[in-house]
C-alpha positions in Angstrom: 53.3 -31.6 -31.1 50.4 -33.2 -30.7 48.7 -31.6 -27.3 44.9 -31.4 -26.5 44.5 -28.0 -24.4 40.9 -28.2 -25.0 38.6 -30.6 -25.2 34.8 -31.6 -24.9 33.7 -28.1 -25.8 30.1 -28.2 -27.2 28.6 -25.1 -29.0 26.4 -22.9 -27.1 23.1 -23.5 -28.7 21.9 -19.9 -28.0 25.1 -18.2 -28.4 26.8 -18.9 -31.8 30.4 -19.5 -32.1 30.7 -19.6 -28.4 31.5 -23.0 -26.8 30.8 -24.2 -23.4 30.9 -27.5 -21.5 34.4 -27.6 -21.8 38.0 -28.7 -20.1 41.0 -26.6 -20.8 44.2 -27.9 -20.3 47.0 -25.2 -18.7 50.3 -26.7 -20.7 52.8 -25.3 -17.9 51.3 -26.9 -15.0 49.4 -29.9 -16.5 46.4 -28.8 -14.3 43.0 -29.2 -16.3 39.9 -26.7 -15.6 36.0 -26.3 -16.7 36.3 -24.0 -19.4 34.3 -22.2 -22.7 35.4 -20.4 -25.5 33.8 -17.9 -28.0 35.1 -17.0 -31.5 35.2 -13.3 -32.3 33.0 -11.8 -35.4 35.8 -12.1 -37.7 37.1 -15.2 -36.7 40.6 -13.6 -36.2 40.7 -14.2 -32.2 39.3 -17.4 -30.1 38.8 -16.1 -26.1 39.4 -19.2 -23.6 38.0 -18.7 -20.1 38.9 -21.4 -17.8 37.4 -21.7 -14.3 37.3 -23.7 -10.9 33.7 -24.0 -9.4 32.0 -20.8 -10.9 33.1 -19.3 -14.4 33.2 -15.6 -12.4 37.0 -17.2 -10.6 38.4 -18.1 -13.6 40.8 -16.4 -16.5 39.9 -15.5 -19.8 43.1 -16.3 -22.5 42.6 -14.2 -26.1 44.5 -16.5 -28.9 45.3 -14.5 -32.5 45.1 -16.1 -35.8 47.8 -14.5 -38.0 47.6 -14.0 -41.5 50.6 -16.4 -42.6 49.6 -19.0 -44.8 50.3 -22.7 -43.8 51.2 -25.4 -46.2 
């Protein structure tokens, strides 16, 4: 398909696999918002928080990697 949802993230120089300085893109209503990321320890789950002004009014989104293998 082909659509960015995020974009511009950075990594978090004192926080490993966490990402920050980012722009989420919210696919159902095209609207983009300020947004970070962070990478759980076993790199199964990837948490999205996107925001408007502050981070505290915004929505964290959990995304899980499943086991199937891609070809």
């Amino acid at each position: 398909m082909g659509l960015e949802v995020l974009t511009g993230l950075v990594e978090d120089p004192k926080r490993p696999n966490n990402y920050i300085d980012g722009d989420i893109l919210e696919s159902k209503t095209a609207k983009t918002y300020k947004g970070k990321a962070g990478l759980s320890p076993d790199g199964k789950r990837l948490f999205m928080h996107g925001y408007v002004g502050i981070s505290a009014l915004g929505r964290t989104v959990v995304w899980t990697r499943t086991d199937s293998a891609s070809s």
